[in-house]
C-alpha positions as CSV (number, residue, x, y, z in Angstrom):
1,X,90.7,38.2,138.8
2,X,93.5,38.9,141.0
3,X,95.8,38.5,138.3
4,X,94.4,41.0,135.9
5,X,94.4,43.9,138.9
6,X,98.0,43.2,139.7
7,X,98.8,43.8,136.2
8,X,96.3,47.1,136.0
9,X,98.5,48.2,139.1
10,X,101.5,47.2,137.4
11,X,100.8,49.4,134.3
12,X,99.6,52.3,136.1
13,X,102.9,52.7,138.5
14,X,104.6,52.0,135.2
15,X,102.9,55.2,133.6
16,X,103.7,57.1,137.0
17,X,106.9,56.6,136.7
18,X,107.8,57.4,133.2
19,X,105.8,60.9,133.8
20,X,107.8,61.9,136.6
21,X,111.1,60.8,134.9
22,X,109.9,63.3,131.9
23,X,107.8,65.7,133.4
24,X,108.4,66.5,136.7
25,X,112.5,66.0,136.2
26,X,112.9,67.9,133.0
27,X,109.9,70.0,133.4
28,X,111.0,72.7,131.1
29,X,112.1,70.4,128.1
30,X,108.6,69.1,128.0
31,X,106.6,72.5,127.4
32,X,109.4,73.4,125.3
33,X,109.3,70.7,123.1
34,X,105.5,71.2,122.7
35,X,105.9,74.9,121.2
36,X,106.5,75.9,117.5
37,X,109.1,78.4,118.3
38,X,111.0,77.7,121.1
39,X,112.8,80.8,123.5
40,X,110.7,83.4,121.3
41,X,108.5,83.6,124.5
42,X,111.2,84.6,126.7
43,X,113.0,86.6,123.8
44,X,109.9,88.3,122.6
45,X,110.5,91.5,124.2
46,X,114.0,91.7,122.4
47,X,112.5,91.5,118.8
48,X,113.9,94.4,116.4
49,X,112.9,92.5,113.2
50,X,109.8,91.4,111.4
51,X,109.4,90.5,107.6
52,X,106.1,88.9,106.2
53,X,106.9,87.6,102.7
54,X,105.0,85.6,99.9
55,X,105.8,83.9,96.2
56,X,105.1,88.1,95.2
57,X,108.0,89.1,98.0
58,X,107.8,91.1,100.8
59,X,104.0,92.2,102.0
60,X,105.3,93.7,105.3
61,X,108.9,94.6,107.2
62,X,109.1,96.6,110.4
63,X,112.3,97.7,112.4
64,X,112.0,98.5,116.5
65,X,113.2,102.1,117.3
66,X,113.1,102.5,120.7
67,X,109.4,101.8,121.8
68,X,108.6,102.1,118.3
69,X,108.2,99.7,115.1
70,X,108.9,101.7,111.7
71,X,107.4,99.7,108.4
72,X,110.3,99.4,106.0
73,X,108.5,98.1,102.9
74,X,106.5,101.2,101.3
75,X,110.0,102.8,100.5
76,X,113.8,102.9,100.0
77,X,114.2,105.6,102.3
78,X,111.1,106.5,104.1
79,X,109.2,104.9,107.3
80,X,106.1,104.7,108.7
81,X,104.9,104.2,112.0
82,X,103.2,100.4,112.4
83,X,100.2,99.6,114.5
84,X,102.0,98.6,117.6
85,X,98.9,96.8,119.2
86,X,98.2,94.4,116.4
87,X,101.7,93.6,116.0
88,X,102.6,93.2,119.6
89,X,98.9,90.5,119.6
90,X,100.5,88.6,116.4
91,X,104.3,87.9,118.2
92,X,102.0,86.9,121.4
93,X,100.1,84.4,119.9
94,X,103.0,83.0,117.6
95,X,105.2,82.7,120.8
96,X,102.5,80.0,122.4
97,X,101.8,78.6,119.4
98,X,101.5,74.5,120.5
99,X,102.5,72.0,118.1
100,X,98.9,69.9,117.6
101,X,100.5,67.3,115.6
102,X,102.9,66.1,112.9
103,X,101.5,66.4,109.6
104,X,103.2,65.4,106.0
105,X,106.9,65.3,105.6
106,X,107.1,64.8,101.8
107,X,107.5,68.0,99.8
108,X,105.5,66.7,97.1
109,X,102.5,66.8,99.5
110,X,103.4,70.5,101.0
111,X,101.2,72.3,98.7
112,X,98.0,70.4,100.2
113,X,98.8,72.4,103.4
114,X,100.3,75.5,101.9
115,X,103.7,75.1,103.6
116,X,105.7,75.0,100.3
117,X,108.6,77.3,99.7
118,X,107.9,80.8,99.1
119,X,110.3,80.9,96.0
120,X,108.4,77.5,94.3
121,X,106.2,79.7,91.6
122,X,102.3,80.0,92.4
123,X,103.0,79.1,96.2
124,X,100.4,79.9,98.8
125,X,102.5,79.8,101.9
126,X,104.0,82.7,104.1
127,X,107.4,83.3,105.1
128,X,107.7,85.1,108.6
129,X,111.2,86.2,109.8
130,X,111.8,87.1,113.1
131,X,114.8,88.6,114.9
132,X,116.6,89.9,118.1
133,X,120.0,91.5,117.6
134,X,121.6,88.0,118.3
135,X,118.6,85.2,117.3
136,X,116.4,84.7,114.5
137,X,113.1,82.5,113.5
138,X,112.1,81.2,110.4
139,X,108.4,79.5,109.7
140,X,106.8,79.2,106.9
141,X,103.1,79.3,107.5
142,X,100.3,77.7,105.5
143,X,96.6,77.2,105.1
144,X,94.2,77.6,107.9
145,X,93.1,74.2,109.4
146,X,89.5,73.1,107.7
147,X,88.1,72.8,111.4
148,X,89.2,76.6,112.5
149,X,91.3,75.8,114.9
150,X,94.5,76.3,114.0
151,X,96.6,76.9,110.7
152,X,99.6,74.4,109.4
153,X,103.1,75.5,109.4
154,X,107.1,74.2,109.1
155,X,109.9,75.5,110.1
156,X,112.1,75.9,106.5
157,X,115.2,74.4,107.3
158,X,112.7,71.2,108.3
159,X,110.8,68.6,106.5
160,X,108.3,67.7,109.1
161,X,105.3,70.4,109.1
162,X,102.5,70.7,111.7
163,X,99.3,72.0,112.8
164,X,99.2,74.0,115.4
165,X,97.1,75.7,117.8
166,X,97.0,79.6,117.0
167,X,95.2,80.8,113.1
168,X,97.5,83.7,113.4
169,X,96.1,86.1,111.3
170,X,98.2,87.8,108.6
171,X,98.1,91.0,106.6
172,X,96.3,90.3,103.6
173,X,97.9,94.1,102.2
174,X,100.6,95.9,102.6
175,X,99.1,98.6,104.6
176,X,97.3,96.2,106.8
177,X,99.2,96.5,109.7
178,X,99.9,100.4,109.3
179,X,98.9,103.1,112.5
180,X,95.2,103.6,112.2
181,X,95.3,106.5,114.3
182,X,96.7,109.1,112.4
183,X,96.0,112.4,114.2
184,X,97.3,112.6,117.5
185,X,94.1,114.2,119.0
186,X,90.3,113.1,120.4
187,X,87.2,115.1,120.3
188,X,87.5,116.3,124.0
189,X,91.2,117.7,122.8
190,X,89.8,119.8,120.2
191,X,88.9,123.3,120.0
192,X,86.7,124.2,116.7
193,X,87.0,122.7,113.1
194,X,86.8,124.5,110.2
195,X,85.0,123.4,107.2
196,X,85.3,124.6,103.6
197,X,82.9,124.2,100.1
198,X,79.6,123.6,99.7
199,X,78.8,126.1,101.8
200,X,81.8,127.0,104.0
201,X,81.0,126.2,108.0
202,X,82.4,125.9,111.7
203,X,82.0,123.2,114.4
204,X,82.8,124.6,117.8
205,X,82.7,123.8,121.5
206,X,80.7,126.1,123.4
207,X,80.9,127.5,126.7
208,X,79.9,124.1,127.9
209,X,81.6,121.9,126.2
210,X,79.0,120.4,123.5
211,X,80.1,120.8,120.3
212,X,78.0,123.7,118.0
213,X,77.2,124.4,114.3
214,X,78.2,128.0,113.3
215,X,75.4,130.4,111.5
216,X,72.5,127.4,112.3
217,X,69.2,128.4,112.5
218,X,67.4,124.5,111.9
219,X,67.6,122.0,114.3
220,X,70.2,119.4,114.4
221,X,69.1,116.3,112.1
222,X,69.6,113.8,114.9
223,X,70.9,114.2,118.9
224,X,75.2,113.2,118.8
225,X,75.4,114.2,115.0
226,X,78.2,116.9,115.0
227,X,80.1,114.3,117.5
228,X,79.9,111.5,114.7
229,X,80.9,113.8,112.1
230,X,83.6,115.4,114.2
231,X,85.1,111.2,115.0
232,X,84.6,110.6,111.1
233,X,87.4,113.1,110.3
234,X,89.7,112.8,113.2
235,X,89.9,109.3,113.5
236,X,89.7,108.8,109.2
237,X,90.3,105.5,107.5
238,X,92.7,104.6,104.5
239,X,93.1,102.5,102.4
240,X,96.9,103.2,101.0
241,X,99.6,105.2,101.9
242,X,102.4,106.2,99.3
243,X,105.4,109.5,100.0
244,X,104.0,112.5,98.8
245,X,106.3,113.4,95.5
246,X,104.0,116.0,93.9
247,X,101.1,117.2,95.3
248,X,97.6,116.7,93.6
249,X,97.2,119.4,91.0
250,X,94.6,122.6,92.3
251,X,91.8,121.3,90.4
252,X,91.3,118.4,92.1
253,X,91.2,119.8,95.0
254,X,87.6,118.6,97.3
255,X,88.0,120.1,100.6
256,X,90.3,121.8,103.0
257,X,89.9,121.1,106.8
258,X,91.1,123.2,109.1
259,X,91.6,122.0,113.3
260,X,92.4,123.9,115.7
261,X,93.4,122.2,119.4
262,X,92.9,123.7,122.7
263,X,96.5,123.7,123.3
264,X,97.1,126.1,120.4
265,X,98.0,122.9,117.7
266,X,97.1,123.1,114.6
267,X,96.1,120.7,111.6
268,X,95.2,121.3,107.7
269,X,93.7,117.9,106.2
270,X,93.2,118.7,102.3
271,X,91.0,116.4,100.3
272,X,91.8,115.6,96.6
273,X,89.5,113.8,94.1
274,X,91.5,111.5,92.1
275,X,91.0,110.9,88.2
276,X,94.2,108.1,87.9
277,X,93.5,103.9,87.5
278,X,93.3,103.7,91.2
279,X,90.3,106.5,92.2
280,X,88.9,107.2,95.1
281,X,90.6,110.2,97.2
282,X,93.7,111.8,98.2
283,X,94.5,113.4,101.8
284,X,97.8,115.4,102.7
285,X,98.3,116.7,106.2
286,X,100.0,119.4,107.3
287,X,100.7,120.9,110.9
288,X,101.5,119.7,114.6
289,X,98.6,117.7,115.4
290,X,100.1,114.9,113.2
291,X,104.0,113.2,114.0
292,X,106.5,115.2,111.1
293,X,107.1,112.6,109.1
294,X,103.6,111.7,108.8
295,X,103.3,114.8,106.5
296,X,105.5,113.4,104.0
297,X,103.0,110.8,103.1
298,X,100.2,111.3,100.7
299,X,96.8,108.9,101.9
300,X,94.9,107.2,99.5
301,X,91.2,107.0,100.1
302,X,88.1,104.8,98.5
303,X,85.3,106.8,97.8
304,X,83.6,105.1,100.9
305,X,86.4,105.9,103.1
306,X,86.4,109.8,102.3
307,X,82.3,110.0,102.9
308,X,83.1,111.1,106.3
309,X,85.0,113.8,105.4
310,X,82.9,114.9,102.6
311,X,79.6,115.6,105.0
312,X,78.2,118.9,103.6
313,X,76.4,121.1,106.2
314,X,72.8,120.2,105.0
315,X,73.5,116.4,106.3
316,X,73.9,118.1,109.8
317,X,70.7,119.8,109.8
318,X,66.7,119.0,110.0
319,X,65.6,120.6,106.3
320,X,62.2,121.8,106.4
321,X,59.4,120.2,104.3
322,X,59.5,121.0,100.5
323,X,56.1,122.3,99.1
């Protein structure tokens, strides 16, 4: 008996030992060594470059200027502003991604994780480039673990892919990852909208504040309702984005909103039916209550989408009873 609890001694000063040799002496090469990526935590704040790619090619790039990212992919020439929040939560996570475990490192079995080489034809796996003006990442990233809790990846200059600890959510489009909010203005900003078609009308803020319906005689159909309509057209949903080359011809033409701010800025939102393959709506933006180049850019609505813009005044009122 004495025997076997010198040797359980033994083993556990052992163990002590060889955790402060590697721990607690090289502190620093242990957490490192744990992490997909290592020095993108510490370099994060550096970034200038992003490119998401696939077997189809690139589904999202995005260049820092200043404090802001431009996306690079929807044109040769032109830019558009990127959601700043959703990419700044994706470099996050990727930067404290932990390695899980090993997983396979025989090509032949890549496909199974979906960590195969973007260029091998009918692959499922991600490409994600990542850069500084002096360092760059690479990692291929593949399927979603079965159990949730992570996603598989490799680094492509390595045969040795893992699972790790962060899904990692990717654009499935490439207008994913685009700046939802468009108009640079909330309802407390605002000073009275005007509405055209079906019949022509005016929401306004009155002397205190609440927002009105011009020329109404009916009761509202429901307490908050010109608030909800008013968030449904400043805060709009797209689906697509594409430079404007030639505008929608007159005939199409749905609806014109005008906005006017309490500072004096202005904004013209005109609605276009579409009658091409893709459908659904177009929406071009003119005036100062949008960023400049954001009126180059013609917005491709689903019919779903546009509803909010397409309220007609009876939805905004109690009708009486028919006969």
């Amino acid at each position: 008996m004495t025997r076997v609890v010198i040797l359980f001694l033994l083993v556990v000063v052992t163990l002590g030992a060889g955790y402060y040799l590697v721990v607690k002496r090289h502190p620093e090469q242990t957490s490192q060594s744990h992490l997909l990526l290592g020095g993108l935590a510490s370099q994060s704040h550096s970034l200038t470059q992003i490119t998401i790619e696939n077997t189809e090619g690139p589904l999202f790039k995005a260049r820092r200027e200043g404090e802001q990212w431009f996306a690079t992919h929807l044109d040769s020439v032109m830019t558009f502003p990127v959601d700043v929040e959703t990419l700044a939560g994706f470099v996050s996570a990727l930067s404290q991604a932990h390695i899980i475990e090993p997983k396979t490192a025989k090509a032949s079995r890549y496909a199974l994780l979906g960590v195969e080489p973007v260029t091998q034809p009918g692959a499922q796996s991600t490409l994600l480039t990542i850069a500084t003006d002096t360092q760059q990442w690479r990692v291929v990233l593949g399927n979603l673990a079965s159990s949730g809790l992570g996603r598989y990846a490799r680094e492509p200059s390595q045969q040795q892919s893992y699972l790790i600890d962060e899904t990692l959510p990717l654009p499935l489009t490439p207008y994913e990852w685009l700046l939802p909010d468009v108009i640079d203005a909330g309802l407390t900003t605002l000073k009275s909208i005007v509405i055209d078609k079906d019949p022509a009308f005016t929401l306004y803020k009155g002397t205190e504040g609440n927002w009105q319906l011009s020329e109404n005689k009916l009761p509202l159909a429901y307490p908050g309702v010109l608030a909800h309509t008013l968030n449904d057209i400043v805060n709009f949903e797209y689906d697509s984005v594409a430079p404007l080359i030639n505008a929608p011809a007159a005939a199409q033409l749905r609806r014109t909103i005008d906005i006017t701010a309490e500072d004096g800025k202005l904004l013209t939102m005109t609605l276009y039916q579409m009658d091409d393959d893709e459908g659904g709506y177009s929406l071009l933006l003119a005036g100062d209550l949008v960023a400049a180049p954001l009126t180059e850019w013609m917005f491709r609505l689903t019919d779903f989408q546009a509803r909010g813009l397409l309220t007609p005044k009876a939805e905004l009122l109690q009708q009486p009873d028919s006969p």
